[in-house]
C-alpha positions in Angstrom: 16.8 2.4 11.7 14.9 4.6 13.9 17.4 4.0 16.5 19.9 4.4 14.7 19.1 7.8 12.9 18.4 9.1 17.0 22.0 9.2 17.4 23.8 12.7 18.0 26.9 11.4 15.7 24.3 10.4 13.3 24.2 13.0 10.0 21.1 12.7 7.6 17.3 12.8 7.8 15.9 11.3 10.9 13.4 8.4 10.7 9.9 8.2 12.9 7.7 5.4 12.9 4.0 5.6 13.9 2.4 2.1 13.8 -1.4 2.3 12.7 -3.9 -0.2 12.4 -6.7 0.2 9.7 -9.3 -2.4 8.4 -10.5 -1.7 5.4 -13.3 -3.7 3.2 -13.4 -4.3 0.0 -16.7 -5.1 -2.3 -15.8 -6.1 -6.1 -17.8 -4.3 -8.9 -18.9 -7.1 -11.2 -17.8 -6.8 -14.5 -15.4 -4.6 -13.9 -11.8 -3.9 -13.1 -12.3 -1.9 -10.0 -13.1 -2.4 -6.4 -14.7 -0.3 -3.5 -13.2 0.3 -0.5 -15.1 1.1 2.3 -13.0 3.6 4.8 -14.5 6.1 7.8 -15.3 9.0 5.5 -16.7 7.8 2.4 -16.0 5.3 -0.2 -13.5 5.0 -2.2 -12.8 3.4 -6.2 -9.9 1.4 -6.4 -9.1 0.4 -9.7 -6.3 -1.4 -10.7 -4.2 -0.4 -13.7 -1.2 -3.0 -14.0 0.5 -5.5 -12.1 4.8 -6.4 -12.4 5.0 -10.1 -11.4 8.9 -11.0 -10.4 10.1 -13.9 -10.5 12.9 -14.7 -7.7 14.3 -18.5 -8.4 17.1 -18.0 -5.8 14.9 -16.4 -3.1 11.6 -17.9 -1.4 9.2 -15.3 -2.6 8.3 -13.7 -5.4 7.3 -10.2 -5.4 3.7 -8.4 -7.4 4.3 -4.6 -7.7 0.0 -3.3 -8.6 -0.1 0.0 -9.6 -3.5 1.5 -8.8 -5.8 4.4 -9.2 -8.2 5.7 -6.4 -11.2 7.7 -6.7 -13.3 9.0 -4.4 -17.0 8.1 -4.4 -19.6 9.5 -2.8 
C-alpha cells in the first residue's frame, strides 16, 4: 500500500511505514489484574480491562481483541 499511495495518479492520504523494533518485559503483579512493563523511560501499569474472543470456524485463526489501560509508574 505504500507503493501504491506514492503514485502521482493516486488521490487520497498517502501511507509511510517506519519499521521499529522494541522489546519490552513484562513482570505480573500477583494477585492482581495488571502487569508492569518495563520500557527505557520508566515503568509502566498495564492493566487489562476486557478481552473479545472470535470465533472464526471457516478461517484458521481466531482472533482476541484486549482492551487495556496504561499507567505510568514511577
Amino acid at each position: 500500500m505504500v507503493t501504491k499511495t506514492r503514485a502521482k495518479d493516486y488521490k487520497g492520504e498517502r501511507i509511510q511505514y517506519k519499521h521499529t523494533n522494541e522489546i519490552d518485559r513484562f513482570y505480573a503483579i500477583p494477585n492482581s489484574n495488571s502487569k508492569w512493563r518495563i520500557v527505557p523511560n520508566g515503568i509502566i501499569e498495564k492493566e487489562r480491562i476486557a478481552d473479545l474472543n472470535i470465533h472464526s470456524p471457516n478461517q484458521p485463526l481466531d482472533f482476541r481483541i484486549s482492551v487495556n489501560v496504561e499507567h505510568p509508574r514511577n
